[in-house]
C-alpha positions in Angstrom: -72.1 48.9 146.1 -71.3 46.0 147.9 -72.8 42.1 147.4 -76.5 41.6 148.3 -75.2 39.5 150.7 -72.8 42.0 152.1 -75.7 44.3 152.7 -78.0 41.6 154.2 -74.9 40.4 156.8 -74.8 44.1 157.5 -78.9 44.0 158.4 -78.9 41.6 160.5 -75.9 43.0 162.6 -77.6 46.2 162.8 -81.5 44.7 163.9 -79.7 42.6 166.3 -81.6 43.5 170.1 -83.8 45.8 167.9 -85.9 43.1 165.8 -88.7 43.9 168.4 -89.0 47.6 167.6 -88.6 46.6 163.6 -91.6 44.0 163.8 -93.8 46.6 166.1 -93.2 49.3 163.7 -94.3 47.0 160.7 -97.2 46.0 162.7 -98.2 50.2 163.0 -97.6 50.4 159.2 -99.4 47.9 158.0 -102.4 48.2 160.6 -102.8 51.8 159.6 -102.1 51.2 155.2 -103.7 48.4 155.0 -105.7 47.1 158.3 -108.0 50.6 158.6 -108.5 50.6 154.4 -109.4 47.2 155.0 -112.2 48.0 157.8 -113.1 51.4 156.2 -114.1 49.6 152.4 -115.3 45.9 153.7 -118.7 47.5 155.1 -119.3 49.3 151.0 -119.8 45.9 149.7 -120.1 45.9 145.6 -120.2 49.6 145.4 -116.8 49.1 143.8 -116.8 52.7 143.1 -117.3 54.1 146.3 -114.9 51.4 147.4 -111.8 52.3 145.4 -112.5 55.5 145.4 -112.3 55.2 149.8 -109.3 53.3 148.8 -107.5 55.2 146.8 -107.9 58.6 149.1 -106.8 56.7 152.4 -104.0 55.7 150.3 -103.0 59.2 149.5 -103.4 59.7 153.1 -100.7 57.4 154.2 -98.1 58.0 152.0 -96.2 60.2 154.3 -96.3 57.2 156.7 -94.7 55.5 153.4 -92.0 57.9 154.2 -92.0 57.6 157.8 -91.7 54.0 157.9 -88.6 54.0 155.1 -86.9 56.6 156.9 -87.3 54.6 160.4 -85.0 52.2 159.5 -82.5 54.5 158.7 -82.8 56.0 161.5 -82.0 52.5 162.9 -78.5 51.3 161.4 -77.8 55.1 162.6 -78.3 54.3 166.0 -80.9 57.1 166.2 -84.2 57.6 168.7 -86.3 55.0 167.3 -89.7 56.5 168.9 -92.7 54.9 167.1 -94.0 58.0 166.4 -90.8 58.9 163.9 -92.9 56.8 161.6 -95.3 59.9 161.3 -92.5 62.3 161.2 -93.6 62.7 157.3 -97.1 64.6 158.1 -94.6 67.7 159.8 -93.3 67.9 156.4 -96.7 67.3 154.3 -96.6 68.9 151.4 -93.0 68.0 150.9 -93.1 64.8 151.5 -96.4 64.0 150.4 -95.5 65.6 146.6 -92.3 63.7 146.5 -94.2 60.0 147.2 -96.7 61.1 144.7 -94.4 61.8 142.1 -92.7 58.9 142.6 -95.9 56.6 142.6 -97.2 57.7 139.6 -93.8 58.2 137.3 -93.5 53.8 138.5 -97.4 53.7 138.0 -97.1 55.1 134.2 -93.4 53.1 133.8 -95.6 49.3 135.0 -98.3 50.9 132.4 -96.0 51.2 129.4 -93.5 47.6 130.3 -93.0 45.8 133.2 -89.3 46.0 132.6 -89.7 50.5 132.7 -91.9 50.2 135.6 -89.1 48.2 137.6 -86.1 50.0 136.5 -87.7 53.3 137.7 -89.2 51.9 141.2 -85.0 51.1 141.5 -83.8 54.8 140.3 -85.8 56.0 142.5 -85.4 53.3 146.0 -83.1 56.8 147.3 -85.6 59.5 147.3 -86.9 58.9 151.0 -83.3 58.8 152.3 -82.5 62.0 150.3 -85.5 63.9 151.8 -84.5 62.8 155.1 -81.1 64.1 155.0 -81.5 67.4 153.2 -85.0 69.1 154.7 -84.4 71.7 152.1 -84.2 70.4 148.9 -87.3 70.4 146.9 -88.9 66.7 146.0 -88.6 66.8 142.6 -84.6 67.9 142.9 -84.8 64.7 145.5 -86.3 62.4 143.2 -83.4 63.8 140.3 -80.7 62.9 142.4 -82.2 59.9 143.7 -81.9 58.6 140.1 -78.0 60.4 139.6 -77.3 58.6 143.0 -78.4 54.7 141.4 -76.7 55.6 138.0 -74.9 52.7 137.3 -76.7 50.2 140.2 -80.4 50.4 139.2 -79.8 46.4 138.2 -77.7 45.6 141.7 -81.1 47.3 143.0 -83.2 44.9 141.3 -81.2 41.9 142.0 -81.0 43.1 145.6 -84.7 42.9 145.7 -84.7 39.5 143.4 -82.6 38.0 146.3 -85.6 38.2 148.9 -88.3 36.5 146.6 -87.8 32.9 148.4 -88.5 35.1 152.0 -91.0 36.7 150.7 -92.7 33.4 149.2 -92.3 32.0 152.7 -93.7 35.1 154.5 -96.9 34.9 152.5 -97.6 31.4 153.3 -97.4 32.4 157.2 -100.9 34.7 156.1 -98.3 37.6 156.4 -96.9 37.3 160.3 -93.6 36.7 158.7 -93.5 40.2 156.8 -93.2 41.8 160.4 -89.8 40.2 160.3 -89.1 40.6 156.0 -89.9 44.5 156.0 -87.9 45.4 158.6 -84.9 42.8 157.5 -85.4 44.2 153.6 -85.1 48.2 154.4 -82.7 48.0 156.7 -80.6 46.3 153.9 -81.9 49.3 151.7 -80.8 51.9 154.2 -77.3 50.4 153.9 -77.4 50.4 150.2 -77.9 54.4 150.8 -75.2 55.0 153.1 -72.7 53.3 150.4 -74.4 55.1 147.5 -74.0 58.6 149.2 -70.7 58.1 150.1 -69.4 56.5 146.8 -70.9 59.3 145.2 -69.9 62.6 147.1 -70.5 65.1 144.5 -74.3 64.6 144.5 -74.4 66.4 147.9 -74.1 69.8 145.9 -76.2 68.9 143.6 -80.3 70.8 144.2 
């Protein structure tokens, strides 16, 4: 792996004449995972219950758009069709895809329940997973989320500083009521995607491995 920021020089060049489609593709995301659970629970009032439990199902719901919107940014330092509606790209591969950001959810879910310090080091081990079900449609999601975890052996703390290093955009984002993560998102997983590329050619062996 290279510097964080190596990998966020190496962002910028590649959202530069595309920051437009990165923003507009946050804006879908975040209209449809948060704007629509927003609109569907607001009317339940205090029926908490009824309202997490809406909740929690839409979320289910979206996480192949999860997927989608990961994947769309690696599509762009590729240089790939960056169509909008590659963000839903995940829902032709449901079950797949929807087991595999599942699986991952819950193993960071259980890992935040235990210690912080678990829950982060596996949300890092696992960062690859997306790009790894992108790049092999075949291999299963729990072999994906295995060598997800072989793939950041020995960088799972780079990971975590990598993310560490955004905290002052994200900070400044937040204060702009959120119009500033249309530019963050985008600027933070195209950074990822990079980190990907360098992973999976650093370590070739893992391409056998299913």
């Amino acid at each position: 792996m290279g510097t964080n920021q190596d990998y966020k020089n190496r962002a910028l060049a590649s959202l530069e004449g595309k920051w437009g489609k990165g923003a507009v593709a946050t804006l879908i995301y975040l209209i449809i995972t948060m704007g629509i659970d927003w609109t569907i629970t607001t009317p339940m009032g205090n029926n908490m219950v009824m309202s997490y439990s809406t909740s929690g199902i839409w979320t289910l719901i979206c996480l192949p758009l999860n997927w989608g919107f990961a994947v769309y940014f690696l599509r762009l330092i590729r240089n790939d069709d960056l169509s909008y509606w590659h963000l839903f790209d995940g829902y032709k591969d449901f079950l797949r895809i929807f087991l595999a950001e599942f699986l991952v959810t819950i193993a960071i879910v259980i890992g935040f329940c235990l210690l912080i310090i678990p829950g982060i080091i596996l949300a890092a081990g696992l960062l690859m997973t997306d790009f790894i079900l992108k790049d092999d449609p075949e291999i299963s999601a729990l072999d994906a989320i295995m060598k997800s975890w072989k793939m950041t052996d020995g960088h799972k703390a780079e990971l975590i500083y990598l993310f560490l290093s955004f905290l002052g955009w994200i900070i400044l984002s937040l204060m702009t009521l959120g119009i500033g993560l249309l530019l963050l998102y985008p600027y933070m997983q195209t950074a990822l995607a990079h980190v990907y590329e360098d992973l999976k050619a650093e370590k070739p062996e893992l391409s056998e491995i299913v």
